[in-house]
BAGU-529924 format. One record per residue (C-alpha): y, z, x; residue in three letters. Coordinates in steps of 0.001 Angstrom, whole numbers, plus 500000, padded with zeros to 6 digits. Each point is the difference from the previous one (the first is absolute). Example, Ala and Ser with C-alpha at 12.3 -4.5 7.8 and 13.67 -1.06 7.14 Angstrom:
residues 2
495500507800512300ala503440499340501370ser
//
This chain:
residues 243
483898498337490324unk502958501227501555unk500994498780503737unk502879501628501104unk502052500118503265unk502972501961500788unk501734498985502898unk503185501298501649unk500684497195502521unk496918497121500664unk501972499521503437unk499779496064499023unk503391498966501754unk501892500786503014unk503574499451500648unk501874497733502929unk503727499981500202unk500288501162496364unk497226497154498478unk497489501179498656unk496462497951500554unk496021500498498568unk497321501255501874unk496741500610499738unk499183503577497743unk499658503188501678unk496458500432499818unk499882503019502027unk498539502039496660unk498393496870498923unk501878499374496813unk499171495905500705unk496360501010500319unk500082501603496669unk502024497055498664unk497249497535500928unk497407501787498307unk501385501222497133unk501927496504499035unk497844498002497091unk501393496691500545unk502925498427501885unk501614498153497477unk503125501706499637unk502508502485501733unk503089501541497464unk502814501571501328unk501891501625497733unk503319501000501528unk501891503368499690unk503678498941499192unk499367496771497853unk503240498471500146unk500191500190504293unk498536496478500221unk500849499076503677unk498517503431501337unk497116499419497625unk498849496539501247unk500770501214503253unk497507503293499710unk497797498128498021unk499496497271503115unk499695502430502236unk497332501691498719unk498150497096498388unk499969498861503894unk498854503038501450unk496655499532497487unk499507496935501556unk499896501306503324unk498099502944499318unk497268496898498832unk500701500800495971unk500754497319498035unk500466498504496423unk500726496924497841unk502545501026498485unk503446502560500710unk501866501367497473unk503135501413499709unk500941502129497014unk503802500890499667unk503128498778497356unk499272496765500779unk495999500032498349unk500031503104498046unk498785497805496651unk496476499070502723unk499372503911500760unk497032499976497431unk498854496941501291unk500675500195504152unk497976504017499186unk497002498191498520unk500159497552502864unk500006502637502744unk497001501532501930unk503185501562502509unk503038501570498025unk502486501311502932unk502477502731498947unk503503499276501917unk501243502808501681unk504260500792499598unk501732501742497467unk497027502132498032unk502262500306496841unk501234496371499716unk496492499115500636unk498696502235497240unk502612498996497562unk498936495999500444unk496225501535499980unk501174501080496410unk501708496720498943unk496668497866500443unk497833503158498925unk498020499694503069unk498386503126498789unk497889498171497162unk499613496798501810unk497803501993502792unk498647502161497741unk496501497982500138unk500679498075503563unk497102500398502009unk501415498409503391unk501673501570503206unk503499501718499368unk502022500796502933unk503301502140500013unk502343499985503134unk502174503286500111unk501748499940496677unk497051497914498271unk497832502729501075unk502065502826498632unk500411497985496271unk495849500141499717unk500195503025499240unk499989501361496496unk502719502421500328unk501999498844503084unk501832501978502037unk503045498096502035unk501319502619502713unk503712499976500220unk501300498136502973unk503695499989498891unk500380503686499558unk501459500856496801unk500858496771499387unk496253498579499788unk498937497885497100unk497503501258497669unk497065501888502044unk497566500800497099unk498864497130497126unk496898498149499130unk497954497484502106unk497369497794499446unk497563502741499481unk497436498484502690unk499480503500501266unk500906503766500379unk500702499217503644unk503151500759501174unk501175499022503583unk503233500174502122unk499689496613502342unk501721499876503200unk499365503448500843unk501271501403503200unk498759503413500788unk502986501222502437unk503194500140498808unk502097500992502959unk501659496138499387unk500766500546496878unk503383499175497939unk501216503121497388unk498930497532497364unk496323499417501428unk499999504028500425unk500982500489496366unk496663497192499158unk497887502152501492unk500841503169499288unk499770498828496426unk496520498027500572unk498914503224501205unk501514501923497052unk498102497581498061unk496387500574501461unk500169503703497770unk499606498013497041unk498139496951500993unk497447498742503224unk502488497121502430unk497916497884502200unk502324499538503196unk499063496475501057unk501060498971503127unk500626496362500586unk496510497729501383unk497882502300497649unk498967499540495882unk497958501727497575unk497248498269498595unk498767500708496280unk497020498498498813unk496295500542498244unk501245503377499454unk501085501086503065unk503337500371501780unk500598499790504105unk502423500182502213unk499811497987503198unk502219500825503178unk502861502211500318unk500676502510496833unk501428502863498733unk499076502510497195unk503138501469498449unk499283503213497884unk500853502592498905unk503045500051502352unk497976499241503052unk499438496839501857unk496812499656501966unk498728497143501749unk496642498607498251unk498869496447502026unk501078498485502811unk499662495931500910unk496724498728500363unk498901502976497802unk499626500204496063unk500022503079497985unk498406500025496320unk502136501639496893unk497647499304497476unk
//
């Protein structure tokens, strides 16, 4: 059975004088709630990283995060990392996991290492938790969408994903624009040009979209973007059901 969270940003880390330290999880839309009781087991946490061959930035991330677990009172036996270094263990650090944590970073990198250890058929019967941060969210998607944030010069913006779900989201989202750059302009004028042909979930950062037993909800601050339109759909401490 399928237990899936997108996330934007968990909010697990704060910043002081340009380090960057754990903390305990936003639970403001009580994602570690839903952790806790969906989790069957604590025996082991995989991380599988986004740019595979970035190994200081991935132990570093990896830490972090692993920490922040620990002080939001989750725990395992085990943590896994799964980059260049243990690509030949992905079948067997998958099996292992009852957490699998989706890096956030570059979504195409990420997607094109998700296709080197065909992460697609190795969770194709995984019944534990999968998480996706930001560009691990946007790659569970069957047909991903990757809105341009280098203009014309953007890397690939439509391929396949791991075909976890139809859900497409746009993490990070910021509703005004008045502080914009022309490049973030031409992003969402093109996310919006997008929404004609297919639904964007705006998800701002603190909130996630949980899809499980069937159903598929949105907790905290979110956008529907349709149709050309963007309209505000949940707000923290709120959840709002798709499905």
């Amino acid at each position: 059975m399928k237990k899936i969270f997108f996330t934007s940003n968990t909010k697990h880390y704060y910043k002081d004088n340009d380090t960057t330290y754990p903390k305990e999880i936003d639970n403001t839309n009580g994602i570690v709630d839903q952790i806790k009781k969906l989790i069957n087991g604590n025996y082991s946490i995989l991380y599988i990283a986004s740019d595979p061959n970035n190994y200081e930035k991935i132990d570093s991330y990896s830490h972090i995060l692993f920490e922040a677990l620990k002080l939001s009172n989750i725990t395992f036996s085990n943590y896994l990392i799964l980059d260049n270094r243990t690509k030949d263990k992905a079948s067997e650090y998958i099996s292992k996991a009852n957490v699998i944590f989706l890096s956030g970073g570059d979504t195409f990198i990420e997607n094109k290492f998700f296709e080197e250890i065909k992460l697609k058929e190795l969770l194709y019967n995984y019944d534990g938790i999968i998480i996706g941060q930001s560009a691990g969210s946007i790659n569970m998607a069957d047909d991903v969408y990757n809105s341009p944030e280098e203009g014309d010069n953007s890397e690939p913006i439509y391929f396949k994903g791991l075909g976890l779900s139809n859900i497409n989201i746009e993490p990070h989202f910021v509703l005004d624009t008045k502080d914009f750059d022309e490049m973030q302009l031409y992003q969402r004028n093109h996310i919006i040009s997008e929404s004609k042909q297919r639904t964007i979930y705006g998800l701002c950062d603190g909130s996630h979209i949980l899809e499980f037993d069937g159903t598929i909800t949105i907790y905290g601050k979110a956008y529907l973007i349709k149709d050309g339109l963007i309209k505000n759909i949940c707000d923290d401490g709120e959840n709002f059901c798709i499905k």
